[in-house]
C-alpha positions in Angstrom: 76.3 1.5 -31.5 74.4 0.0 -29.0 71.1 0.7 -31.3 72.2 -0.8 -33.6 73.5 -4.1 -31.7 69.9 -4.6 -30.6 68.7 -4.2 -34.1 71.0 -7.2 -35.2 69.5 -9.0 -32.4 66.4 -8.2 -33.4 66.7 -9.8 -37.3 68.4 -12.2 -35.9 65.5 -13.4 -34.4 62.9 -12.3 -37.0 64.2 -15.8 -39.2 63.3 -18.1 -36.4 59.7 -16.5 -35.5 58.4 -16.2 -38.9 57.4 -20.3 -39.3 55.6 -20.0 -36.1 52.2 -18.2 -37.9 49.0 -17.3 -35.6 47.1 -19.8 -37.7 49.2 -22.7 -36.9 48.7 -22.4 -33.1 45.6 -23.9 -31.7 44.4 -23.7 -27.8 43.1 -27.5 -27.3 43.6 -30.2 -24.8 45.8 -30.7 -21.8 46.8 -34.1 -21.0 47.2 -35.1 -17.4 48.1 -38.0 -15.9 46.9 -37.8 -11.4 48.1 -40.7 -10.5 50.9 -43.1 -11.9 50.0 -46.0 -13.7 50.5 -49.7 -11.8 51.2 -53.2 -13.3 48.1 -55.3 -11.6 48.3 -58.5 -11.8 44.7 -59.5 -13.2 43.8 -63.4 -13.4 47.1 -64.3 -14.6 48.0 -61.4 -16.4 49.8 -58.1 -15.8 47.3 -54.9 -16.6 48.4 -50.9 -16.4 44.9 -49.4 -14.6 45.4 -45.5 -14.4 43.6 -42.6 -16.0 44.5 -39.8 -18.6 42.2 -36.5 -17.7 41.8 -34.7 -21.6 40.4 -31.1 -20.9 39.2 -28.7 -23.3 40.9 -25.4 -22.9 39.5 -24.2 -26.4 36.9 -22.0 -27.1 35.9 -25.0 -29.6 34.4 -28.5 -28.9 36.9 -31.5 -29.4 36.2 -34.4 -31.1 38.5 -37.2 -30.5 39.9 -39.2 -32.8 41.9 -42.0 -31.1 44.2 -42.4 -28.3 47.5 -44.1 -28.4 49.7 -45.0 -25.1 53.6 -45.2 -26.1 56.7 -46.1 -24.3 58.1 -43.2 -23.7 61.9 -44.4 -23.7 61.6 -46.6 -26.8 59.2 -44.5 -28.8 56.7 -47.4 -29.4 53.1 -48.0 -29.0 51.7 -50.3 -26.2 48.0 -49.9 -27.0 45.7 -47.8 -29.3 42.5 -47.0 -29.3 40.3 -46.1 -32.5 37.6 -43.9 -33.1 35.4 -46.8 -32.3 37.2 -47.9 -29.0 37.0 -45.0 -27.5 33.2 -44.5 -26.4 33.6 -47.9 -23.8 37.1 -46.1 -22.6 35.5 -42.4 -21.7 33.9 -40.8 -19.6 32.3 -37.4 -18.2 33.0 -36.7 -14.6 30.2 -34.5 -13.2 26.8 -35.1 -15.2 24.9 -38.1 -14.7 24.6 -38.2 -18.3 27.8 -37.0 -20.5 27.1 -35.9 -24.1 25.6 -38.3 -26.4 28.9 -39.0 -28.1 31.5 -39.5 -25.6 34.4 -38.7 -27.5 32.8 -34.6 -27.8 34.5 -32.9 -25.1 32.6 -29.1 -24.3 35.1 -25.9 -24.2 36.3 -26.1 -20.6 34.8 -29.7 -20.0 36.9 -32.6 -19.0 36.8 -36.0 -20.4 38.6 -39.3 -18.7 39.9 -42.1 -20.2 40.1 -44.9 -17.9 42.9 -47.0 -18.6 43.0 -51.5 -18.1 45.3 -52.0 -20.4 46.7 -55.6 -20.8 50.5 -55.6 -21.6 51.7 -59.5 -21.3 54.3 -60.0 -18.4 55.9 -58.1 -15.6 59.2 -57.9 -17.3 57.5 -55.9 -20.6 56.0 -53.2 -18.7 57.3 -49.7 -20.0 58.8 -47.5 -17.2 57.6 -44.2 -18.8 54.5 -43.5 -20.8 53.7 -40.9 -23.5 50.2 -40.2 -24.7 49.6 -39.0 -28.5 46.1 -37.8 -28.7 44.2 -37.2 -32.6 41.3 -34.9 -32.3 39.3 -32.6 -34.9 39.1 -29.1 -33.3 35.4 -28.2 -34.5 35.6 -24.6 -35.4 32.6 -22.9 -37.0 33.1 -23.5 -40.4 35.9 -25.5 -40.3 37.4 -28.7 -38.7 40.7 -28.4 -37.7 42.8 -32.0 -37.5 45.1 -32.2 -34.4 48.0 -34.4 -33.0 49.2 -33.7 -29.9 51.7 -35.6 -27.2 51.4 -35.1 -23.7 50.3 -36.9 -20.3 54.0 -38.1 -19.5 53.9 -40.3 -16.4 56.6 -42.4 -15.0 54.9 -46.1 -13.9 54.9 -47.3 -10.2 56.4 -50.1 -9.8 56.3 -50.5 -6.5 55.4 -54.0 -4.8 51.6 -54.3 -3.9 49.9 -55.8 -1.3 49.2 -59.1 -0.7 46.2 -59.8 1.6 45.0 -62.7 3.1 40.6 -62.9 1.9 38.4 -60.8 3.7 35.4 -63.8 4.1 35.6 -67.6 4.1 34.9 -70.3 2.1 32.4 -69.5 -1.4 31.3 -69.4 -3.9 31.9 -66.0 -3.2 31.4 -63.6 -6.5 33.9 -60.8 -7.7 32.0 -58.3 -8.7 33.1 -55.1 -10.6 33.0 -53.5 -14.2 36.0 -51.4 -15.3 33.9 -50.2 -18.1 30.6 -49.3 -16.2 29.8 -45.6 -16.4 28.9 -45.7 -12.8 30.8 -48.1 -11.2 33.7 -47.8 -8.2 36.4 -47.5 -10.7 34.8 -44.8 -12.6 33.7 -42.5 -9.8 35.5 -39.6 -8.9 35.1 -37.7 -6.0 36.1 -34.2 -5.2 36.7 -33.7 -1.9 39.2 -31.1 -0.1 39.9 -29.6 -2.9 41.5 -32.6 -4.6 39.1 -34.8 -7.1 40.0 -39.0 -6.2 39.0 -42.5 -7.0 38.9 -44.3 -3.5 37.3 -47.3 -4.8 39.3 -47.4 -8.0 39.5 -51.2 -7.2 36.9 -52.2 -5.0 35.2 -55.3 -5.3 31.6 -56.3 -4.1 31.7 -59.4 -3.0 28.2 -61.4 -2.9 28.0 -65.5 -2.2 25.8 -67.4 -4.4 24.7 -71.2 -4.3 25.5 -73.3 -7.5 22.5 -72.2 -9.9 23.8 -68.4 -9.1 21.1 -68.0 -6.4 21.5 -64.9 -4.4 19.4 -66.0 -1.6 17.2 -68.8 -0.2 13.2 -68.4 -0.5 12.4 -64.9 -1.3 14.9 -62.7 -2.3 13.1 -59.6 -1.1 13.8 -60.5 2.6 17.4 -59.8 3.7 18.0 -62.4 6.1 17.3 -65.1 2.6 20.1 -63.8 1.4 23.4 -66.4 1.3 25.9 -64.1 2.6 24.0 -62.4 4.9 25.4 -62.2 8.3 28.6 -64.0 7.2 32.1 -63.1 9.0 33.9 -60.8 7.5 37.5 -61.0 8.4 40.8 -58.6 8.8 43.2 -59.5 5.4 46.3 -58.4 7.6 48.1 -57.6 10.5 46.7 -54.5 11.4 45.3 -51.2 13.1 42.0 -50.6 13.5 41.8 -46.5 12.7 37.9 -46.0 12.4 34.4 -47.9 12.9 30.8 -46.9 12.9 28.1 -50.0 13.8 24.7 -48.3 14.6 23.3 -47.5 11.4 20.0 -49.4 10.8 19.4 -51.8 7.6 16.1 -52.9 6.1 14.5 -56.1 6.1 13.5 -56.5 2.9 15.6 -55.6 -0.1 15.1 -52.2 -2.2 16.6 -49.6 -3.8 17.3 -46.7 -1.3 19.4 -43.7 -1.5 21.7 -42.2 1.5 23.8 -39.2 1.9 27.3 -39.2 0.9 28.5 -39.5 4.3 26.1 -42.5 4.9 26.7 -44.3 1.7 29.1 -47.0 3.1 27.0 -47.6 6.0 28.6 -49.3 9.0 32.2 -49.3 8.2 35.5 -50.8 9.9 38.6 -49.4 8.4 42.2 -51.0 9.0 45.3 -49.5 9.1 47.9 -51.3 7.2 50.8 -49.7 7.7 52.9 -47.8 5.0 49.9 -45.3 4.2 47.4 -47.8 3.0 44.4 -48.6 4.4 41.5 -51.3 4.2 38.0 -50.7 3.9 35.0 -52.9 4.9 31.5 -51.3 3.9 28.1 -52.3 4.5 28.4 -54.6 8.1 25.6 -55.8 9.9 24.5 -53.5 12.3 25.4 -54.4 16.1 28.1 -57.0 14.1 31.8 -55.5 14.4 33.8 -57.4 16.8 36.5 -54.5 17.1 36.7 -50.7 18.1 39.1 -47.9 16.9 42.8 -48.4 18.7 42.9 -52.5 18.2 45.0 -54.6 16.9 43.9 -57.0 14.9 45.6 -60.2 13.2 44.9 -61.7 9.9 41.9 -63.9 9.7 40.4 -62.3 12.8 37.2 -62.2 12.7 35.9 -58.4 12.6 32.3 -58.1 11.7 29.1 -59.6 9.9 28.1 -59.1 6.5 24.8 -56.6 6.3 23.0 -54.8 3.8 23.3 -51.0 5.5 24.1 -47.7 3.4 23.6 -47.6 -0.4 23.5 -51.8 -1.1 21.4 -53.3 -3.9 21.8 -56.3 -1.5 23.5 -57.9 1.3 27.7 -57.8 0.2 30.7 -56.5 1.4 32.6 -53.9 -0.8 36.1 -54.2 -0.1 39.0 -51.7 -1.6 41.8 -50.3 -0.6 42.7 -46.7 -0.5 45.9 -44.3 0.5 44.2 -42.9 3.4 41.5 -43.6 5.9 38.5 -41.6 4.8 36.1 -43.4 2.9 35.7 -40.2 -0.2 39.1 -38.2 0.2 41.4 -40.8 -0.6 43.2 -42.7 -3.7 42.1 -46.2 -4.2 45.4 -48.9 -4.2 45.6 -52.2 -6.0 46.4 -55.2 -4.2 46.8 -59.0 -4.7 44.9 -61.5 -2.8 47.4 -64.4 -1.4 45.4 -67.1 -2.8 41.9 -68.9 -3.9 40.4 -71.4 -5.9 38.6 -70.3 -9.2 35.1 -71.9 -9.7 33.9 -70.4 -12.9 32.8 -67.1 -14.5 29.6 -64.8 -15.1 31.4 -63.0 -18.1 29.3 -60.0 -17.9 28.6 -57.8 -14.6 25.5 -57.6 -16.9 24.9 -61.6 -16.7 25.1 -61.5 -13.0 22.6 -58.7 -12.6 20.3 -60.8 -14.5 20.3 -63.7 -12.2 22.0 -66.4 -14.7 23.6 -68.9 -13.9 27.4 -68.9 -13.8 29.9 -70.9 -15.9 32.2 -73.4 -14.3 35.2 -73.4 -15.2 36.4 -76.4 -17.6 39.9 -77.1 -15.4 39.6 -79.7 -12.4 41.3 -77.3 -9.9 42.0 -73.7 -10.7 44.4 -72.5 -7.6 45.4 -68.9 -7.7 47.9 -66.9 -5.9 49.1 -63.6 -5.9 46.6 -62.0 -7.7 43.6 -59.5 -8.2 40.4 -61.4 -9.0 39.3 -61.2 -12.8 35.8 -59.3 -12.8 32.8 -61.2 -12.0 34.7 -64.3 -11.6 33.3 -67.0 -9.0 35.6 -68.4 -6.6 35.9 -69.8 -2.9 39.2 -69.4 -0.5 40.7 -72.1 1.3 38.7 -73.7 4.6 40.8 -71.5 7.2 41.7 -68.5 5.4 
């Protein structure tokens, strides 16, 4: 009897297993998302900036096909990306240089697909994302078409952080590239065992005169330069957690490389409560006002703008993070309390090329309560 019972069992079964052929099943991507996605209000309007991680756990390469971000809840699709989008969207953390088409991803090799996605107002933000992901498996011989869903994340909706500026007065620029291979919002950093953006949105901030001059005479001496040695002040009630002032800078403006631990060269970080913390990067040396244990007020005065550490030229580089090491630590969005909008380079590319900027075409362009667009010129208020 009882033989028999697990025989029944047994082609019981045998109906539902049968569909499921070996040739149907394909090891491919996972889909992860590290950190939740965040509703940014970007120059007016409300952006999701996270990342998916894609990695190849076939013994095949990948080629992927688009990428599509759905509401999870409703079952409908906030953004997609094509074939042809997707290039400017990836990248290849590790090499220098990722494959020559970005959308291959190696057996075993990871690809990430930094998210900016623009999504109207507030109020229409999703609460849950989906990913569906269309790739060609590239077996020898044969191309294999796959769909897959994966990468569910609930999105953080938690209120950010409004600071008061970190310098005076302007034209200050905002300088950053979501889209740069290289830049803060694309560089990952493994340390402790855990792989992190810090910087994910840091901003370098350099001051300019009208005609998008950097500096005064010649450019090569860094004293010319137009923000050099300007205040740099705390954007909060705070804590001052760590410092370092003595690190030498250069008179004249090259490119140099430091170690890792040197890159930020003299550094003041604030705490600001609730696990986040402020970093200021690249002081003047002999310049910081404040030592590890103060308290500091907003629009105290904390420092000088320098050109120390890894600088292409005198700025401050500002971002916040969810912990007080420079490297081991997730980078936080924030919203600055508010400034005056002068004009625009358009391109991070436009501003490296020493063109002039665009002003804007509105008499007075106040904003509050948000995160600069990129490369946008702007001053804050005389006082803040």
């Amino acid at each position: 009897m009882v033989k028999f019972v697990w025989a029944a069992a047994l082609m019981c079964l045998l109906p539902v297993l049968a569909p499921v052929a070996a040739a149907d099943l394909h090891s491919s991507l996972e889909l992860v998302v590290p950190e939740p996605p965040t509703p940014v209000n970007v120059g007016g309007e409300t952006r999701l900036v996270y990342e998916l991680h894609l990695t190849n756990f076939s013994p095949d390469r990948v080629m992927l096909k688009s990428i599509e971000v759905r509401d999870a809840s409703r079952g409908t699709p906030v953004a997609h990306f094509a074939s042809t989008d997707l290039p400017a969207l990836l990248g290849h953390p590790g090499p220098t240089a990722g494959p020559a088409d970005p959308r291959v991803i190696e057996p075993g090799m990871r690809a990430v697909s930094y998210f900016w996605i623009p999504v109207g107002r507030a109020g229409t933000v999703p609460r849950t994302l989906i990913h569906r992901v269309s790739f060609d498996l590239l077996e020898p011989g044969i191309r294999v078409d796959v769909i897959t869903d994966g990468g569910g994340t609930a999105v953080d909706f938690r209120p950010l952080l409004v600071l008061a500026p970190p310098l005076h007065g302007g034209p200050w620029v905002a300088v950053y590239d979501p889209a740069m291979s290289r830049g803060h919002r694309r560089m990952l950093f493994a340390v402790n065992g855990r792989a992190q953006i810090p910087a994910r949105f840091a901003i370098d901030w350099f001051k300019i005169d009208p005609n998008g001059k950097l500096a005064h005479g010649d450019e090569a001496e860094t004293a010319n330069w137009y923000g050099y040695g300007a205040d740099v002040l705390a954007v909060a009630n705070a804590t001052v957690v760590a410092v370092r002032g003595n690190m030498p800078e250069s008179k004249s403006v090259s490119i140099h490389h430091n170690a890792l631990q040197n890159a930020s060269g003299n550094f003041v970080v604030l705490d600001l409560g609730s696990g986040r913390y402020a970093f200021y990067e690249h002081l003047k040396p002999g310049s910081l006002r404040v030592r590890a244990g103060d308290p500091v007020t907003a629009g105290q005065v904390i420092a000088s703008l320098g050109y120390t550490g890894d600088s292409t030229g005198p700025h401050l580089h500002f971002h916040v993070a969810d912990g007080p090491s420079p490297l081991a630590a997730e980078g936080l969005p924030y919203v600055l309390r508010d400034f005056e909008v002068l004009g625009d380079y358009g391109t991070i590319e436009a501003f490296a090329a020493g063109r002039p900027w665009k002003p804007t075409q509105k008499r007075l362009d106040r904003r509050s309560m948000e995160f600069p667009l990129a490369n946008v010129v702007l001053q804050f208020a005389p006082g803040n």
